[in-house]
N, C-alpha and C positions, 0 to 999 in steps of 0.2 A: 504493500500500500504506500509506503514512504515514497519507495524506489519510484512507483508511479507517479506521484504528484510533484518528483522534483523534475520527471520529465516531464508530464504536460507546463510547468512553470518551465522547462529550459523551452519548450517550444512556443508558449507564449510569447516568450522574450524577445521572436525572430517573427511571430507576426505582425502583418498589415504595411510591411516593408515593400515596394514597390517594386516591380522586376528590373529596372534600370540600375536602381541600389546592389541588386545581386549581382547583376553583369559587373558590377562597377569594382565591387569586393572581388569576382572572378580574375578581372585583371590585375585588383592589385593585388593579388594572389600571387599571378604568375610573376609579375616582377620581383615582388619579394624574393619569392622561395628564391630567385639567383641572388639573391644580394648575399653574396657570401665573401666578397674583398672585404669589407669594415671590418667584422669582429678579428681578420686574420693582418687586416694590414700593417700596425707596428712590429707585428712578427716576420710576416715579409719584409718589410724596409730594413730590419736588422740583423734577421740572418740570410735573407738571398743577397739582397742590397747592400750588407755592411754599413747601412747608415749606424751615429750615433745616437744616442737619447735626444740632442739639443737638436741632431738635422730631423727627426722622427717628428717631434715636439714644429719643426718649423712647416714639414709637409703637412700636416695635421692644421694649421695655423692658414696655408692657404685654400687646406679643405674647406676651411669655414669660410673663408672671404668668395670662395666659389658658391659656394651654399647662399653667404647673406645676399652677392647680385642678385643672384638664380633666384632668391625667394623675392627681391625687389622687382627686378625686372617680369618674373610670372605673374603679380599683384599686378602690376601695369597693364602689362599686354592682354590679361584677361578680364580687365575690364574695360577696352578698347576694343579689342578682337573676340574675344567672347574665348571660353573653359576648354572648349572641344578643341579647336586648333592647336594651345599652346599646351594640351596635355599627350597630344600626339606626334608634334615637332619636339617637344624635349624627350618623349622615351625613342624617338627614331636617334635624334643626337647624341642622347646619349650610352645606349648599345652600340653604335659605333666608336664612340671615346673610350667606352672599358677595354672593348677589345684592342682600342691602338695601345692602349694602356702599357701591356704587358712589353710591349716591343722599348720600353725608354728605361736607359739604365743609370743615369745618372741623377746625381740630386737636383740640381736645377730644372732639369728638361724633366724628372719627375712633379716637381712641384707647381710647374708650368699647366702641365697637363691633367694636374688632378685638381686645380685651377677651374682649365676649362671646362673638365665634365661637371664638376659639380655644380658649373654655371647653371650648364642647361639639362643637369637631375633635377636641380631644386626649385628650378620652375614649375614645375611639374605639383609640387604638394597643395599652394593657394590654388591654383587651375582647379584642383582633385576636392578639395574643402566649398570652392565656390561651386562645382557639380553637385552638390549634396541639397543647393537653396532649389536646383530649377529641377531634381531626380526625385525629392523628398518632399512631403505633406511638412508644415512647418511645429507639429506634435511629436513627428516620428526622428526628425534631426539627431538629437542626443541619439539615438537606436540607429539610425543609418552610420553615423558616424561611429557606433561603437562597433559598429559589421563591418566598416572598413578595417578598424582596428586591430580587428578578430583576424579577417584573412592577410593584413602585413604580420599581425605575429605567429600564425599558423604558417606562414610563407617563412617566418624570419626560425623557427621553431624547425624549419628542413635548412633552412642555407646553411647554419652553423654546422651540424651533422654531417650534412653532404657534402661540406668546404674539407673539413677535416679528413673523411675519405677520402676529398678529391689530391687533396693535399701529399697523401701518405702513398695515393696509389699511381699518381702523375705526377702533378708538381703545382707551385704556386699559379704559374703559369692558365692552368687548366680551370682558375677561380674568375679570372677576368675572360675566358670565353666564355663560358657560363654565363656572367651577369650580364654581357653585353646580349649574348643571343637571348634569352628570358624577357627584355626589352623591346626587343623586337618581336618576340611571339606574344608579347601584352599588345602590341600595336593590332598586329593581323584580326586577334578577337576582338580589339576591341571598335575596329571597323566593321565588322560581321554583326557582331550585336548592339553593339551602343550609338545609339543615334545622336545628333546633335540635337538639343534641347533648348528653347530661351526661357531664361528667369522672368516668373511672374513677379510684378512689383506692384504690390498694392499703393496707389494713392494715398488710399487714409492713412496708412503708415508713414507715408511721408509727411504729410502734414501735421504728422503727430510730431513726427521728429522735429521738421524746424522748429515748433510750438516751443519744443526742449530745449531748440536754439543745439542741437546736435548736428555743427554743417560738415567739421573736419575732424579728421582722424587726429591735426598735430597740434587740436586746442582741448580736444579728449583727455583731462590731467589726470584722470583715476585709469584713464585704460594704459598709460605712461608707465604708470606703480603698476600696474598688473603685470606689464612687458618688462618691467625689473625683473618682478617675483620669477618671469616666467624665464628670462635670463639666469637667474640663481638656480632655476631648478634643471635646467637644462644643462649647464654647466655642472652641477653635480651629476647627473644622470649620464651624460658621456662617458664619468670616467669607465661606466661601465665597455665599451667599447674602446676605449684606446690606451688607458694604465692596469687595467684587471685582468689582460689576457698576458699582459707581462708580466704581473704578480701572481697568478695560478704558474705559470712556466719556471719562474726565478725562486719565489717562494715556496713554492708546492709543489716544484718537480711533474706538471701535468704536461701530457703529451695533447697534442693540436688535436686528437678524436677526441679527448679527455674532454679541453676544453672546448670544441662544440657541443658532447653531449651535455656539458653544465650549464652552456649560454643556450643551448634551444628550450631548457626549464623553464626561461623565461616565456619565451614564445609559447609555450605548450600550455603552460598553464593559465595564461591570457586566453587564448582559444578553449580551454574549456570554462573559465568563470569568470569572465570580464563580463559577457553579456547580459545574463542573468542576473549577477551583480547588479548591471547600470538598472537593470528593468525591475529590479525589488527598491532600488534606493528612486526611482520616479513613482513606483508604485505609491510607496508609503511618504512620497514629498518631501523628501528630510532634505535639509539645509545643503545644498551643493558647493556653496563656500565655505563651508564649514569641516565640508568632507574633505576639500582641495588643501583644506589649511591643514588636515591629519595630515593628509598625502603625504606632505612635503617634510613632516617628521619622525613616517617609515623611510624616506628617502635618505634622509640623512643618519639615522640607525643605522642603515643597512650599510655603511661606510665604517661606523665608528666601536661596531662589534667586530670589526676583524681584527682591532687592537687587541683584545682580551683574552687571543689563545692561541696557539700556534696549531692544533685540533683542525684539523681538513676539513672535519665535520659545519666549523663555522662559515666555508666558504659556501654551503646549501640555505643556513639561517641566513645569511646577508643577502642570498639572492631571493630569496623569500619575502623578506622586508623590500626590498626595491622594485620587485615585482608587484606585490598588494598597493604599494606605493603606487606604481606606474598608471596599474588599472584604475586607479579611483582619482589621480590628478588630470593625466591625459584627454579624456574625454570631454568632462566638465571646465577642463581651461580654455580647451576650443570651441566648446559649444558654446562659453561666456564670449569669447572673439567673435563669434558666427553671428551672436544677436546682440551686440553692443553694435556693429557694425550698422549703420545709415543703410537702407535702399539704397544701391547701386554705388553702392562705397563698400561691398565685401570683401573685392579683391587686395583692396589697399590694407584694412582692416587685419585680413587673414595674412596678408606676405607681411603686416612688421610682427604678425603672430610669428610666421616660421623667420622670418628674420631675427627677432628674438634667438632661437635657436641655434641658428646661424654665427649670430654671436659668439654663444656659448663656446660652437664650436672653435674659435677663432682662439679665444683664449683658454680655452677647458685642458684642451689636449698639450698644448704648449706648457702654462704653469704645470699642470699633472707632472710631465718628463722631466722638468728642470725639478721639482721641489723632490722626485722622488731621486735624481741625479744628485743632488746636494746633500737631501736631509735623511731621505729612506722611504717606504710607504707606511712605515707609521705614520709619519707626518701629516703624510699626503692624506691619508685617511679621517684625520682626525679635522686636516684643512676643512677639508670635503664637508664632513659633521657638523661645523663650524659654521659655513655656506646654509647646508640646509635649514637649520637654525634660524638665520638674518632673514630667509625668505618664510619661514614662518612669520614672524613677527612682523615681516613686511605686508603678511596675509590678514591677520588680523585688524591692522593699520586700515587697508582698504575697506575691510568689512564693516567697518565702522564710517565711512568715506560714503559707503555704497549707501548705507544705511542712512545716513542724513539726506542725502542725492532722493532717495523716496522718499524720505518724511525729512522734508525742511520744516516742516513744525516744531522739531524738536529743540533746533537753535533757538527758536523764542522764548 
């Protein structure tokens, strides 16, 4: 009887979702699952490449400044050109960038080139996020968005796995054909089944909004603080991805299967209760900034318990914590972008969201290599815990911001 009712609630969870939302998950399915250079790339850069810490720390640095255009210029273009165009010219560009990828062996002409792909990946996510207002009922948003969620981390839940294999059984090499072709096989389906769509834009909405005198995205002073928090939190959340596959290797002796079967935990376990999750905390209406504010201090636990034992065991509790973390920030901090966003101001809205991120990356991975090159990853660990912390307290700040923002009565 249990076992029953937790399935019809996990299939609830996936009702009344539009078929355009499922295609859309489909694809980013397929891109995912290849995305298997990240979790491996400061291990490639330093044992194929012989880079050091501080060149690792610099390509990582123009990772992100590839990331912040890409997410700048995709906000642009797709509210100029519209979502479909610019979500199908960046996965053509960049499945051909991975694969030039593999062919560049030096530092500069590497950092050059992971530059330019990430210009035109990172276009691609505001495109992907503004898909969601013209593919989705404006009730079901949070739920299409967290089915996006589901199949990058059920996709991200195979790349780590399959990188590792691919790793052990060909070579590094054989990571960047991969990602590049899976780009390209999102593109084929995603012309075959997904149509182009135009956003409904309700009037009275708009009229609401001037009324709130909400014209621009860069007089928005509490969405500013939010694009901090979301800064902090992103910046912590990478190190998952470019200091922790060098600390399971150097610290814990783990081999590249090892460590994708511990990083696809992450993935696997988002794909079974993220969903369910988001669709019992809409159910019962509980406070969404209030969950976002927990988030972000499993996020930073999940850093500052690796200090406490040398126990291999601690590196499944950390992922644990950053995982639960992940699932209950991610969803609810873009769905708060998606509808703070003006009518026909989403694109801009959602790209300084993933810009934010973008950020993060620019300095996340950089500071991570140097502090851990200097001090050790205790430090770094404890830095990290530190981070999460400041965007706590930055969360409750807003809450309280948001909170007068609806009830200006209370000033009085």
């Amino acid at each position: 009887m249990m076992i029953k009712k937790t399935l019809n609630s996990y299939r609830d969870s996936f009702s009344g979702l539009s078929k355009e939302v499922w295609w859309l998950a489909l694809i980013t399915f397929i891109n995912r699952a290849g995305t298997m250079v990240l979790p491996f790339l400061s291990l490639y850069l330093t044992e194929d490449m012989h880079l050091s810490l501080s060149e690792v720390g610099w390509i990582m640095t123009c990772f992100g400044l590839g990331s912040l255009l890409g997410s700048y210029l995709g906000g642009k273009l797709t509210d100029k050109i519209g979502f479909y165009k610019v979500m199908f010219f960046s996965l053509l560009i960049t499945g051909f960038s991975f694969i030039a990828l593999q062919f560049v062996h030096t530092f500069i002409g590497f950092a050059i080139g992971i530059f330019i792909t990430m210009t035109f990946a990172d276009a691609f996510r505001p495109a992907m996020f503004v898909s969601l207002k013209a593919y989705s009922k404006p009730e079901n948003q949070t739920r299409s968005l967290t089915l996006i969620r589901l199949a990058i981390n059920l996709g991200f839940s195979f790349g780590p796995f399959l990188g590792g294999i691919i790793i052990a059984a060909i070579s590094y090499s054989g990571l960047f054909w991969v990602d590049g072709l899976t780009c390209i096989a999102a593109i084929v389906v995603m012309r075959i089944v997904l149509k182009e769509k135009k956003i409904n834009v309700d009037k009275s909405v708009i009229l609401v909004e001037k009324e709130n005198k909400i014209t621009s995205v860069y007089k928005d002073k509490p969405y500013w603080l939010f694009l901090l928090i979301i800064f902090l939190m992103g910046f912590v959340f990478l190190q998952l991805f470019t200091t922790m596959p060098l600390f399971y290797r150097e610290i814990h002796a783990m081999s590249e299967v090892q460590i994708g079967l511990l990083m696809s935990v992450n993935g696997f376990l988002i794909f079974l209760f993220e969903m369910p999750l988001i669709h019992y905390i809409e159910k019962k209406l509980l406070d969404r900034m209030k969950i976002i504010t927990w988030s972000l201090g499993l996020l930073s636990m999940s850093y500052v318990v690796l200090n406490f034992t040398d126990w291999s065991g601690i590196l499944i509790v950390g992922m644990l914590l950053i995982t639960v973390g992940e699932m209950l920030a991610f969803p609810f901090t873009n769905n708060f972008a998606m509808n703070r966003a003006p009518s026909g101001n989403e694109g801009r809205y959602l790209a300084l969201y993933s810009m934010a991120f973008s950020c993060a990356h620019i300095f996340s991975a950089k500071t991570g290599m140097e502090v851990i090159d200097q001090f050790g990853f205790t430090t770094n660990w404890f830095l990290m815990g530190g981070l999460g912390l400041l965007a706590v307290v930055l969360m409750i700040w807003l809450r309280k911001i948001l909170d007068l923002e609806r009830n200006p009565t209370i000033v009085e």
